[in-house]
C-alpha positions in Angstrom: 0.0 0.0 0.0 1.1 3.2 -1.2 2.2 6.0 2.0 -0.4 8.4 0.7 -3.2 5.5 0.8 -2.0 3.9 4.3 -2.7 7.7 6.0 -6.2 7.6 4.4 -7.1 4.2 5.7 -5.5 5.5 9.3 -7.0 8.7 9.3 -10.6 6.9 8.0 -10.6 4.4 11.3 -9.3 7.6 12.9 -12.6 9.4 12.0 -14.9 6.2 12.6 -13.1 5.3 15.9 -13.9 9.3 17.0 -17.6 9.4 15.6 -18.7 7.6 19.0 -17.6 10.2 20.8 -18.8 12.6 18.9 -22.5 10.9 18.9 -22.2 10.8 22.6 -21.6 14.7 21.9 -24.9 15.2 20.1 -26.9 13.3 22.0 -26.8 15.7 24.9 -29.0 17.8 23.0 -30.6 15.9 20.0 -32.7 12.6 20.6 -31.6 9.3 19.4 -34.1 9.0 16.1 -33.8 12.7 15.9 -30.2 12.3 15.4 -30.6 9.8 13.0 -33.2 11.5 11.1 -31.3 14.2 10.6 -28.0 12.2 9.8 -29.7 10.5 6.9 -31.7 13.5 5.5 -28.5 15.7 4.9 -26.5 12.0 3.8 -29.2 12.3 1.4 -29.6 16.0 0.2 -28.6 17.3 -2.3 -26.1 14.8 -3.2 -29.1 12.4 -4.7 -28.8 14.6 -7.6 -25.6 14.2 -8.5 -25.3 10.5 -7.2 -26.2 8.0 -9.8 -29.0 5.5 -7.9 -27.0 2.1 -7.9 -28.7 0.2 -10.6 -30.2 -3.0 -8.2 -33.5 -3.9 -7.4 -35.3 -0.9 -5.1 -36.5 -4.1 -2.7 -32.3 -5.4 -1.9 -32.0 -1.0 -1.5 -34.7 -0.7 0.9 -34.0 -4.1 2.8 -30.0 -3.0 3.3 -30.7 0.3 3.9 -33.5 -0.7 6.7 -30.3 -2.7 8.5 -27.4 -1.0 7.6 -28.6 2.4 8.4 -32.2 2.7 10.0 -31.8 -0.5 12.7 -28.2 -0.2 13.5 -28.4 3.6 14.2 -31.4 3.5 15.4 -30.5 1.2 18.1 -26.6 2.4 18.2 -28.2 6.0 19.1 -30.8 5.4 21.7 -28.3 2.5 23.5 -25.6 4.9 23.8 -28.3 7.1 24.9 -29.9 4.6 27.8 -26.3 3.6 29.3 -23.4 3.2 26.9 -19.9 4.9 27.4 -18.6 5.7 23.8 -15.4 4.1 24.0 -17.6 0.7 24.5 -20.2 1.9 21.8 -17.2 1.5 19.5 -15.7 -2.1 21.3 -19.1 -3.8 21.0 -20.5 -2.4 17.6 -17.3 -5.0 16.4 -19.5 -8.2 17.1 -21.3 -7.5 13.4 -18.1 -9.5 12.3 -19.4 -12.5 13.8 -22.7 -11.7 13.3 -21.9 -11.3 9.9 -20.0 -15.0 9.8 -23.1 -16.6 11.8 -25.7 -15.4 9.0 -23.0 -16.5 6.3 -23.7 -19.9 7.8 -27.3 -20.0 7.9 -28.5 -18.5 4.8 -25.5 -18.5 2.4 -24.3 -22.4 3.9 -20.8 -20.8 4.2 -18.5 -23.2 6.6 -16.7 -21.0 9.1 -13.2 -22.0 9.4 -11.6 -23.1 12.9 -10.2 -19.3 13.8 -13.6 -17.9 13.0 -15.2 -19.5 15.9 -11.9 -19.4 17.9 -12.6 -15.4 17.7 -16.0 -15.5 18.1 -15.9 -17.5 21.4 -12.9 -14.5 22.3 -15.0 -11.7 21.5 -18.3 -12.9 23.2 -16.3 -13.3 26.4 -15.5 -10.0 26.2 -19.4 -9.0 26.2 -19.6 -11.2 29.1 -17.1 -9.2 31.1 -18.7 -5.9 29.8 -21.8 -7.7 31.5 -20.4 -8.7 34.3 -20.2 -4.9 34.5 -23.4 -3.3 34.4 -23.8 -0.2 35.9 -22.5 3.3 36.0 -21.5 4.3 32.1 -22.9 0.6 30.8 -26.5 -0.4 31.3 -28.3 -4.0 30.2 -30.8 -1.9 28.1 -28.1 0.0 26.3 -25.8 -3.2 25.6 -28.9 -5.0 24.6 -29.4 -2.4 22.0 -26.1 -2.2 20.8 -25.6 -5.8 20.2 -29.2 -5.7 18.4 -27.2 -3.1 16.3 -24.2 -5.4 15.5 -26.7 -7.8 14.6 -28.6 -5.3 12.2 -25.0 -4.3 10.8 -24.5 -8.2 10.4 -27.5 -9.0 8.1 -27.2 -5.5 6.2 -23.4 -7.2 5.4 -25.0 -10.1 4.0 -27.9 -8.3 2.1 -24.4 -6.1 0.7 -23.2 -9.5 0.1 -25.4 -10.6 -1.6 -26.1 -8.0 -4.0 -22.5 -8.0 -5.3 -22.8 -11.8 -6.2 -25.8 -10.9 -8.4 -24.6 -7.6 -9.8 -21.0 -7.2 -9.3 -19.3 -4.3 -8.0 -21.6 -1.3 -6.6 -20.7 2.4 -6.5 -20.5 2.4 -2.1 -20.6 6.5 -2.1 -23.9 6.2 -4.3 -25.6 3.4 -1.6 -24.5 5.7 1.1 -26.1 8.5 -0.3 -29.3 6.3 -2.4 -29.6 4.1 1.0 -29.9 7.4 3.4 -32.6 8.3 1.9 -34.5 4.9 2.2 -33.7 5.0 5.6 -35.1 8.5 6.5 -38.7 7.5 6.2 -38.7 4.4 8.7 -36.6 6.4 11.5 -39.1 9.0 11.2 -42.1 7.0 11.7 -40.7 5.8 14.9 -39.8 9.0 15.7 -43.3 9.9 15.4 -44.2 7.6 16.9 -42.3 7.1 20.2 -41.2 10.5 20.7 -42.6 13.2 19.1 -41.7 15.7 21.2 -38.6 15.1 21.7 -38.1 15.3 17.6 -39.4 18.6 17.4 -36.7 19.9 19.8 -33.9 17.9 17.9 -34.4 20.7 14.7 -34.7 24.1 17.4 -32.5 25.9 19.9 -29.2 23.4 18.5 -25.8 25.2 20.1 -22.4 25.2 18.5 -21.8 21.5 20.0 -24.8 19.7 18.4 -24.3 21.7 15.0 -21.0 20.6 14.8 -21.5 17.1 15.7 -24.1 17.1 13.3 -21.8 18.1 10.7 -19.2 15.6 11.6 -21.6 13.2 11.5 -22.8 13.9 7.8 -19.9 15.2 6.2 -16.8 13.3 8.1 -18.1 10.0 9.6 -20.3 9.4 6.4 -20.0 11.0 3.0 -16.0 11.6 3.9 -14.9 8.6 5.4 -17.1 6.1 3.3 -16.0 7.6 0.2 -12.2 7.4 0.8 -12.7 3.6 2.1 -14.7 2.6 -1.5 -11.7 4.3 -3.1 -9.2 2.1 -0.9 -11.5 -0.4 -2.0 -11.2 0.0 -5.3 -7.0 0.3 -5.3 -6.6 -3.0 -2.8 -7.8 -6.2 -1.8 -10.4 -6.4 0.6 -7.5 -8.6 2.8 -5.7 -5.8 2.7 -8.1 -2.4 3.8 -10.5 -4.5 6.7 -8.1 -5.5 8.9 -7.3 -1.2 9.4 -11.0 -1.8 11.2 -9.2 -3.7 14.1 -8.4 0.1 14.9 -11.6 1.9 15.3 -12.3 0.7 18.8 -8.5 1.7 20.1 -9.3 5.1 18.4 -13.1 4.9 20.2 -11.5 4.5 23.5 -9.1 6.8 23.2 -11.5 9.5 21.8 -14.0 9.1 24.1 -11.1 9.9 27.1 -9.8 12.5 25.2 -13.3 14.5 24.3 -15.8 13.3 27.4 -13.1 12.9 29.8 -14.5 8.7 30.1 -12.0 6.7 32.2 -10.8 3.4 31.2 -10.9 0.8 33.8 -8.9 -2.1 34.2 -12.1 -4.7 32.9 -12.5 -2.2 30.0 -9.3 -3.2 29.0 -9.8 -6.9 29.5 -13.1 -6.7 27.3 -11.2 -5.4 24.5 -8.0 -7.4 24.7 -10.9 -10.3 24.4 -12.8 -8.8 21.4 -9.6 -7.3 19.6 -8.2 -10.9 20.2 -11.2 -12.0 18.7 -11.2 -10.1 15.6 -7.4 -10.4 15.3 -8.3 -14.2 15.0 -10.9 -14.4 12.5 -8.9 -11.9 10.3 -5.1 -13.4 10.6 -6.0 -17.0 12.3 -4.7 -18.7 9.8 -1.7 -17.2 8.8 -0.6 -16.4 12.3 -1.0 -20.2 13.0 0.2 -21.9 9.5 
């Protein structure tokens, strides 16, 4: 990898590692599906215009755009609102790469190799010591969320999957962009639905703090950072750009001391040795072990 292309991959996990933070950030002011509503709508506008749609069925659109975007922000958001520390947001959002491998196995038949369930029995036992936890900056409704959003993030993987297997590459900026917009309209029925009131005051009386986290949000986190990672995409194996992932959470943690002052206790560190271990495995198992 180029020097150029190996700062844009580090300063993309950079960015992603951060954005929990900087949710945390906005959620002081904005509600969960207000945040999200928001999000999507400017993910969306204008650039739909100058974004070719990407030319696959609106059904496999709406269906990965329901659980990439609309389920695993929607419960990302409101369990980091309910009790989740950002720097743990970021550690147990990883588990949609065993997700990902479980629903692999059971709809597309694939076999999981020996490392793949070394890892996922390491990175489960780190959930278990974030559970062993509870209480103070990490609640069970806000962990149960979250690992409903890894799960969400899972099946929108396979649905992304899929879609490549029937119609080859697709543009990943334009399904950003194309799947925001699906998303928008479910997030703001639940809105609606749950809390009206407090969506109303997520679009009045924002301060500097929420604008800018909004922005970071939209224009870093998303139409930034998943734009230069398609490009890397596009100039390297996949081999070669996923494993920079490993880093977001390192970057969460540390972001997440540095911006909301969140101290990192000694059974923090444990559960992420466990689910970094875990993710090291299923991405390098084999090699490291040949």
């Amino acid at each position: 990898m180029k020097p150029r292309h190996l700062l844009l991959a580090l300063v993309v996990v950079f960015f992603w590692g951060v954005n929990f933070a900087i949710i945390k950030l906005g959620l002081r002011q904005i509600s969960p599906l207000g945040l999200g509503v928001i999000r999507f709508v400017l993910a969306a506008f204008p650039w739909i215009f100058f974004i070719r749609r990407p030319q696959i069925p609106l059904g496999s659109l709406a269906l990965y755009s329901l659980l990439i975007f609309a389920l695993q922000f929607g419960f990302l958001f409101t369990g980091m609102k309910v009790g989740v520390s950002a720097g743990l947001a970021s550690l147990v959002m990883q588990l949609q790469v065993f997700f990902t491998i479980g629903f692999a196995i059971f709809f597309l038949a694939e076999r999981p190799t020996p490392w793949q369930l070394l890892g996922a029995l390491f990175a489960f036992g780190g959930i278990a010591v974030v559970a062993a936890n509870l209480g103070g900056d990490v609640t069970l409704a806000g962990l149960s969320l979250l690992i409903l959003g890894a799960m969400a993030w899972g099946g929108g993987n396979i649905v992304s999957r899929v879609i490549s297997m029937r119609h080859g590459a697709i543009n990943v900026l334009g399904l950003v962009c194309w799947g925001s917009l699906f998303a928008t309209p479910p997030l703001l029925a639940v809105a609606l639905i749950l809390d009206p009131q407090g969506l109303t005051a997520s679009f009045a009386g924002l301060d500097w703090t929420s604008l800018g986290a909004i922005a970071y949000l939209v224009y870093i986190s998303t139409l930034f950072c998943f734009g230069a990672w398609s490009l890397l995409l596009a100039l390297y194996p996949v081999a070669t750009v996923a494993p920079f992932t490993l880093l977001v959470p390192v970057f969460g943690f540390l972001g997440s001391a540095v911006l909301l002052g969140e101290a990192i206790q000694p059974w923090k560190l444990l559960a992420s040795a466990l689910i970094i271990a875990g993710l090291v495995l299923n991405v390098f198992g084999q090699r490291l072990f040949r």
